[in-house]
N, CA, C and O atoms as a printed pandas DataFrame, in Angstrom:
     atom_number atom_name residue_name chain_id  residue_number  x_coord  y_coord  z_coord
0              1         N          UNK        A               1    0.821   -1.196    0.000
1              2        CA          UNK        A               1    0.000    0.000    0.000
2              3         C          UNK        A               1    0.866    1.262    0.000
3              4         O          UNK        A               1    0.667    2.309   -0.616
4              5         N          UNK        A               2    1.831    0.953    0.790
5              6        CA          UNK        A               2    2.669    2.388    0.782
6              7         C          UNK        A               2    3.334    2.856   -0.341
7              8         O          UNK        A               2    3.533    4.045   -0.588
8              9         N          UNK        A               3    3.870    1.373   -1.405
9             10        CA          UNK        A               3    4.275    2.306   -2.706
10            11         C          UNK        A               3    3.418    2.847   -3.465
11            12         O          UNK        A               3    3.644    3.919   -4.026
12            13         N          UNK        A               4    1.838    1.906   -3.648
13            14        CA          UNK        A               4    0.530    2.649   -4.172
14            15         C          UNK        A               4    0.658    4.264   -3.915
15            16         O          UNK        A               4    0.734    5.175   -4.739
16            17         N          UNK        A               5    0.655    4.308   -2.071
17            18        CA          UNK        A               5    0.474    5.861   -2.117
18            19         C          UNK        A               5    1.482    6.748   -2.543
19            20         O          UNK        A               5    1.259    7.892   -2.941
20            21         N          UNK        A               6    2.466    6.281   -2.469
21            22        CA          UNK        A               6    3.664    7.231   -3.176
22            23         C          UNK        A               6    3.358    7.403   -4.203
23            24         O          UNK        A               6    2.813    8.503   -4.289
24            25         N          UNK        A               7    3.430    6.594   -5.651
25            26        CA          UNK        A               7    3.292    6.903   -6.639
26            27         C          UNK        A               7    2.080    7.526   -6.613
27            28         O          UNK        A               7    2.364    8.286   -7.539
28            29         N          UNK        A               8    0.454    7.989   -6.200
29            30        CA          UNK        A               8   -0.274    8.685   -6.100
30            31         C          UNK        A               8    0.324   10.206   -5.526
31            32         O          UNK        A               8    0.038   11.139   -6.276
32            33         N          UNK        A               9    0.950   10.498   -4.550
33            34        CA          UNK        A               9    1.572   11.190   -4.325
34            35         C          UNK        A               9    2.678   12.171   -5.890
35            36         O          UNK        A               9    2.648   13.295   -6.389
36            37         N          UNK        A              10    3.208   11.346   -6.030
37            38        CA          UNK        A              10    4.009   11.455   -7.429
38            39         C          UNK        A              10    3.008   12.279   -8.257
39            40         O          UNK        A              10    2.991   13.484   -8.508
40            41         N          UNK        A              11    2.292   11.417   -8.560
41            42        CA          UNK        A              11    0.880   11.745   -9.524
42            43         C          UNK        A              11    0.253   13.307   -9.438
43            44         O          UNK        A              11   -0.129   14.187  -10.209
44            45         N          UNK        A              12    0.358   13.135   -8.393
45            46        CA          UNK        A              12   -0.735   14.503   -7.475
46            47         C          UNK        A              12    0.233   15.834   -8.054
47            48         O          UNK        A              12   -0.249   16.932   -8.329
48            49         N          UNK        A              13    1.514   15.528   -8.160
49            50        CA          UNK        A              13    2.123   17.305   -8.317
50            51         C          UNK        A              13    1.649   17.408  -10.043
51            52         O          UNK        A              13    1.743   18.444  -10.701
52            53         N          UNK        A              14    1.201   16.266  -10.500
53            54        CA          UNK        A              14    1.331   16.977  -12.206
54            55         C          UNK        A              14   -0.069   17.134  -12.911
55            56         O          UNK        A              14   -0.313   17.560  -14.040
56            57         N          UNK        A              15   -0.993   16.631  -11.850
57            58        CA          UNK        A              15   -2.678   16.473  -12.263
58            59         C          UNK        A              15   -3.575   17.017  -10.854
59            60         O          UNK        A              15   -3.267   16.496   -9.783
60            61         N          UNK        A              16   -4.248   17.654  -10.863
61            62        CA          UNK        A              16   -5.361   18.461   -9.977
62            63         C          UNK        A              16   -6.801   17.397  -10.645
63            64         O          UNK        A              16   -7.814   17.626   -9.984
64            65         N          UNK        A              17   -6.984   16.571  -11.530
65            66        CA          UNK        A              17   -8.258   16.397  -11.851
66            67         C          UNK        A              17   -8.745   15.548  -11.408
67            68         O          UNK        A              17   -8.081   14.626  -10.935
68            69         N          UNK        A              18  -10.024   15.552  -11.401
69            70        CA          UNK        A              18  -10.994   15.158  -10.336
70            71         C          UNK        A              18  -11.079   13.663  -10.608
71            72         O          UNK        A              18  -11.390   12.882   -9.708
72            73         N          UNK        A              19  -10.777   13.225  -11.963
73            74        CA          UNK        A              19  -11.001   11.668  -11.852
74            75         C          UNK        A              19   -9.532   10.860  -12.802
75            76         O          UNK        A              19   -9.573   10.107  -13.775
76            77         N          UNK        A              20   -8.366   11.390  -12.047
77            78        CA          UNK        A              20   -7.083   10.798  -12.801
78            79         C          UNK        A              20   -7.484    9.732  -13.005
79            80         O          UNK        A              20   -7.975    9.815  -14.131
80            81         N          UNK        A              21   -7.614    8.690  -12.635
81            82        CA          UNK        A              21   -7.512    7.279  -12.725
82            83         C          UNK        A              21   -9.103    6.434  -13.684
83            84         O          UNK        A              21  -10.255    6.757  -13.976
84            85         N          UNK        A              22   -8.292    5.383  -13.834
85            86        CA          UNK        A              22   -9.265    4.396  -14.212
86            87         C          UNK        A              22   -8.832    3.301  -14.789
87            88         O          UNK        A              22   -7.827    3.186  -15.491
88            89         N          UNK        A              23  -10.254    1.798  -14.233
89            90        CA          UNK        A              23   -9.238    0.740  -14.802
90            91         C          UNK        A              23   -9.977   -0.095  -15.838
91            92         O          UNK        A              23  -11.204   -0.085  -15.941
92            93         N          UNK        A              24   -9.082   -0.885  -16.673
93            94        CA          UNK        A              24   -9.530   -1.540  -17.536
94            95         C          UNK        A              24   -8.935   -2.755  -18.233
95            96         O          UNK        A              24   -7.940   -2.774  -18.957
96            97         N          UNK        A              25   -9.786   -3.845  -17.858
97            98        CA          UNK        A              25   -9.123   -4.872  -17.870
98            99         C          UNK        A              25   -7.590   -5.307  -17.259
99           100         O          UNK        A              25   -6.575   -5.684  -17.844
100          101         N          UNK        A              26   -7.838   -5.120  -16.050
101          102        CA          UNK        A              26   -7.087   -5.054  -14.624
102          103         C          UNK        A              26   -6.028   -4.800  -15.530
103          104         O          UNK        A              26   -5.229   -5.650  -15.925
104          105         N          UNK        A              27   -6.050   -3.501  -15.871
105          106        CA          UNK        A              27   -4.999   -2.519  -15.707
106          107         C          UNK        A              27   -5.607   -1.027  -15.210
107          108         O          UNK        A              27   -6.679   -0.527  -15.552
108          109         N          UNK        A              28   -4.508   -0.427  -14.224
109          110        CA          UNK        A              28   -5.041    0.764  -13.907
110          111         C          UNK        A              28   -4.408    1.810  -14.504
111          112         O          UNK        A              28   -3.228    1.971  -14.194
112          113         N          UNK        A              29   -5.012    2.734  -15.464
113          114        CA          UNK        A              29   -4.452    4.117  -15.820
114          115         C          UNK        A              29   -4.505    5.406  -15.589
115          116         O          UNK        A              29   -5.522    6.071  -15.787
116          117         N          UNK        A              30   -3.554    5.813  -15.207
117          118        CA          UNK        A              30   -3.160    7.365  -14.375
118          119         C          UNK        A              30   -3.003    8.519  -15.745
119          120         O          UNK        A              30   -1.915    8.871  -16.203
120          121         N          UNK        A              31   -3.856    8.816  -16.063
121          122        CA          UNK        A              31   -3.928   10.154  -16.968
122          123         C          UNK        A              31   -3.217   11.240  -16.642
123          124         O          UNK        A              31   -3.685   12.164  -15.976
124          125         N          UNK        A              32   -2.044   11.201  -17.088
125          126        CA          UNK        A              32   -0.910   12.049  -16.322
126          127         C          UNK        A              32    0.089   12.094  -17.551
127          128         O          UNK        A              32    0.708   11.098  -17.926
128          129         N          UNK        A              33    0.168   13.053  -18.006
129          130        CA          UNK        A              33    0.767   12.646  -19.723
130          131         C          UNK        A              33    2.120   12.820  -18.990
131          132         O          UNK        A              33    2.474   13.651  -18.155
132          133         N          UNK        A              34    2.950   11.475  -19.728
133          134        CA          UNK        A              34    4.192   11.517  -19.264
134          135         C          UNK        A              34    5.454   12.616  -19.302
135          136         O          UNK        A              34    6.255   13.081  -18.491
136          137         N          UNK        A              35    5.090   12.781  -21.034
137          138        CA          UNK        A              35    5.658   14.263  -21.138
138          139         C          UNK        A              35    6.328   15.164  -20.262
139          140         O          UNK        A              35    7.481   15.592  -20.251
140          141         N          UNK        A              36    4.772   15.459  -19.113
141          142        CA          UNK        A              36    5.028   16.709  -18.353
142          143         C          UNK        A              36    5.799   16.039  -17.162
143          144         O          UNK        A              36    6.267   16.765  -16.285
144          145         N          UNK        A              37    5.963   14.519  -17.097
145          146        CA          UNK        A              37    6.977   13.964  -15.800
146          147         C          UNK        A              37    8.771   14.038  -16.104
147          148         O          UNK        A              37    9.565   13.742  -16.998
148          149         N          UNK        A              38    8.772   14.608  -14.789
149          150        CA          UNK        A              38   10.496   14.751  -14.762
150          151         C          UNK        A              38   10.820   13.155  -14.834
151          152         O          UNK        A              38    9.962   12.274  -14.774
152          153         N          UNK        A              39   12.470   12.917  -14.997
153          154        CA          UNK        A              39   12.710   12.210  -15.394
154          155         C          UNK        A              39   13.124   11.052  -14.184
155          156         O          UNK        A              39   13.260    9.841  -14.359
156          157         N          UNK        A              40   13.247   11.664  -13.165
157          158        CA          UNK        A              40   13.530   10.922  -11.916
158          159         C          UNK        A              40   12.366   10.312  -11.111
159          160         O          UNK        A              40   12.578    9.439  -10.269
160          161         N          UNK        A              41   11.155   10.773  -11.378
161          162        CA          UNK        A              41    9.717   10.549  -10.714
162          163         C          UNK        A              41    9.045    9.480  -11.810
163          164         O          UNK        A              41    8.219    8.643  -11.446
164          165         N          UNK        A              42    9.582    9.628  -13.461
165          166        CA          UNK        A              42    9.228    8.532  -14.164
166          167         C          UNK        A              42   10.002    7.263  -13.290
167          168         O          UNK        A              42    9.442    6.568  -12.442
168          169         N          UNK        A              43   11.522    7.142  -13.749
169          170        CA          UNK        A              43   11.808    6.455  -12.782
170          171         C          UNK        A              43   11.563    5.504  -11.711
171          172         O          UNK        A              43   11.597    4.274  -11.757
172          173         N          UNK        A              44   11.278    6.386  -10.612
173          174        CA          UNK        A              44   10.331    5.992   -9.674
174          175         C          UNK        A              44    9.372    5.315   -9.836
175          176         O          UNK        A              44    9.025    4.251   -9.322
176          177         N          UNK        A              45    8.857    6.057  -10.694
177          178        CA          UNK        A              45    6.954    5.420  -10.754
178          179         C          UNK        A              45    7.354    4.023  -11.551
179          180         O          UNK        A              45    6.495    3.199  -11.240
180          181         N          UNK        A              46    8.273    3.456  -12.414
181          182        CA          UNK        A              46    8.358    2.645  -13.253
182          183         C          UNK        A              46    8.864    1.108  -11.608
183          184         O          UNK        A              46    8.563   -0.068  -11.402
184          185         N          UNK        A              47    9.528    1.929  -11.062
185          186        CA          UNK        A              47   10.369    0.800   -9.932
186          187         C          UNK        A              47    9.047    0.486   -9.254
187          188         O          UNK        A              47    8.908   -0.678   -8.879
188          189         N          UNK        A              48    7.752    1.601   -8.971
189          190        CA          UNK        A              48    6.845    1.058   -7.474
190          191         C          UNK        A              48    5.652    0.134   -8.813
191          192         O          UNK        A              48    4.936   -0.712   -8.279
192          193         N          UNK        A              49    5.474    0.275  -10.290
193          194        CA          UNK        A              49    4.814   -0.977  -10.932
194          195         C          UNK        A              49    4.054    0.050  -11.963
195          196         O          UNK        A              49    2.970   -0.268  -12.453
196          197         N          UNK        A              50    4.714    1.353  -12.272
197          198        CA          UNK        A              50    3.588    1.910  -13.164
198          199         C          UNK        A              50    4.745    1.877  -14.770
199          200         O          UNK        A              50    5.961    1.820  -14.952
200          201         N          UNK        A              51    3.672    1.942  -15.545
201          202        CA          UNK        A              51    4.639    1.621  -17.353
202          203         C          UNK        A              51    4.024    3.121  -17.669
203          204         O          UNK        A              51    3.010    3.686  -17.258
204          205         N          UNK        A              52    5.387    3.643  -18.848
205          206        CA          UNK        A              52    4.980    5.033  -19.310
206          207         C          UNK        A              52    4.190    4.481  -20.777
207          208         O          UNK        A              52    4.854    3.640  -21.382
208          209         N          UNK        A              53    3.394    4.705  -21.157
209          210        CA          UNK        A              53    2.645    4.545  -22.605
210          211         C          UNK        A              53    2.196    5.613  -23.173
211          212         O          UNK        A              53    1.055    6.066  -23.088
212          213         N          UNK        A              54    3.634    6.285  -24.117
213          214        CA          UNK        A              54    3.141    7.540  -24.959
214          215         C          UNK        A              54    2.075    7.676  -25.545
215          216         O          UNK        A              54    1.290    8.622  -25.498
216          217         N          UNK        A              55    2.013    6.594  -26.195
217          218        CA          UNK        A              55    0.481    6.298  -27.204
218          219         C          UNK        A              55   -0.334    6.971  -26.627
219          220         O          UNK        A              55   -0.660    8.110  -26.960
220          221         N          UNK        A              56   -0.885    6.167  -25.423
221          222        CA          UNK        A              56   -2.286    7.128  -24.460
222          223         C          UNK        A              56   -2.030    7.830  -23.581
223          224         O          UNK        A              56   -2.710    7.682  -22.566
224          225         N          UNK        A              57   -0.842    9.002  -23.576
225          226        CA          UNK        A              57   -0.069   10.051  -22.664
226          227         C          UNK        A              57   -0.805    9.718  -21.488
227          228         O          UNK        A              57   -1.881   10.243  -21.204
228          229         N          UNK        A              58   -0.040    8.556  -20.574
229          230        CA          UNK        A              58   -0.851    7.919  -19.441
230          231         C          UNK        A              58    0.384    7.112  -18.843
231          232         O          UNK        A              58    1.476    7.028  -19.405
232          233         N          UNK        A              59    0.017    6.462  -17.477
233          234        CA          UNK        A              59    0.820    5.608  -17.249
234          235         C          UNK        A              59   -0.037    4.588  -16.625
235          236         O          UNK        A              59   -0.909    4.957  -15.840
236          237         N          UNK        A              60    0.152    3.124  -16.943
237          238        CA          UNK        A              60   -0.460    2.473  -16.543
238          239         C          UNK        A              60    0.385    1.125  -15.685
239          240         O          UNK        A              60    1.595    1.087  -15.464
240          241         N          UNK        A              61   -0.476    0.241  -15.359
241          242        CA          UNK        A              61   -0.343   -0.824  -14.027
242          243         C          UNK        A              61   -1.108   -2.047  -14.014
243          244         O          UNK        A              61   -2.235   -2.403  -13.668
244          245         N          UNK        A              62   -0.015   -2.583  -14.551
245          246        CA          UNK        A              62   -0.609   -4.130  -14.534
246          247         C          UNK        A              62   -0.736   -4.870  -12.569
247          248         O          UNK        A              62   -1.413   -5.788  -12.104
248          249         N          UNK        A              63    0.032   -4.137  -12.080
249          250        CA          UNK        A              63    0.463   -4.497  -10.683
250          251         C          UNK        A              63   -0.967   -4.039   -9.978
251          252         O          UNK        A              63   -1.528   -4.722   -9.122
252          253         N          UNK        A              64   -1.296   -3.205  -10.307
253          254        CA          UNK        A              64   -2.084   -2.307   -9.229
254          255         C          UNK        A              64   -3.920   -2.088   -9.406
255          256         O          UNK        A              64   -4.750   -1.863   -8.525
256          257         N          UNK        A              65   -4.130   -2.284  -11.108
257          258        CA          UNK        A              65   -5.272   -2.718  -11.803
258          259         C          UNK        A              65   -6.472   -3.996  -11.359
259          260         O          UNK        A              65   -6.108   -5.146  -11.112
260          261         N          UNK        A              66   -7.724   -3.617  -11.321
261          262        CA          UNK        A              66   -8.758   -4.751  -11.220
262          263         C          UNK        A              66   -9.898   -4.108  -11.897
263          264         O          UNK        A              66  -10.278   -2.939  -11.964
264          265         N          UNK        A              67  -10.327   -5.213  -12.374
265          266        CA          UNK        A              67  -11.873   -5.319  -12.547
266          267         C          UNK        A              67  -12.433   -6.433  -12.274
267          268         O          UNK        A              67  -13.652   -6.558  -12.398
């Protein structure tokens, strides 16, 4: 749980919106275009289970995802 909240934490300095997340087909995606992530917090987010996917400027989680 505690790396969950970190990387939410992470999340939180680059998105204010009301419904970042969502999952699909137990994957969970963080609408957080990678772009605007520094390069050390990608990083990060890649070590606690999140993948950068330019395609859908998002990062998503096979680790952390359900439906």
């Amino acid at each position: 749980m505690k790396k969950l909240v970190r990387a939410l934490q992470i999340f939180n300095r680059y998105t204010d919106s009301e419904f970042p997340t969502s999952c699909v087909h137990n994957q969970m995606f963080v609408h957080v275009d990678p772009k605007q992530v520094n390069n050390s917090d990608i990083i990060e987010l890649e070590s606690i289970g999140f993948e950068v996917d330019y395609g859908l400027e998002c990062f998503v989680s096979n680790k952390y995802g359900s439906c």
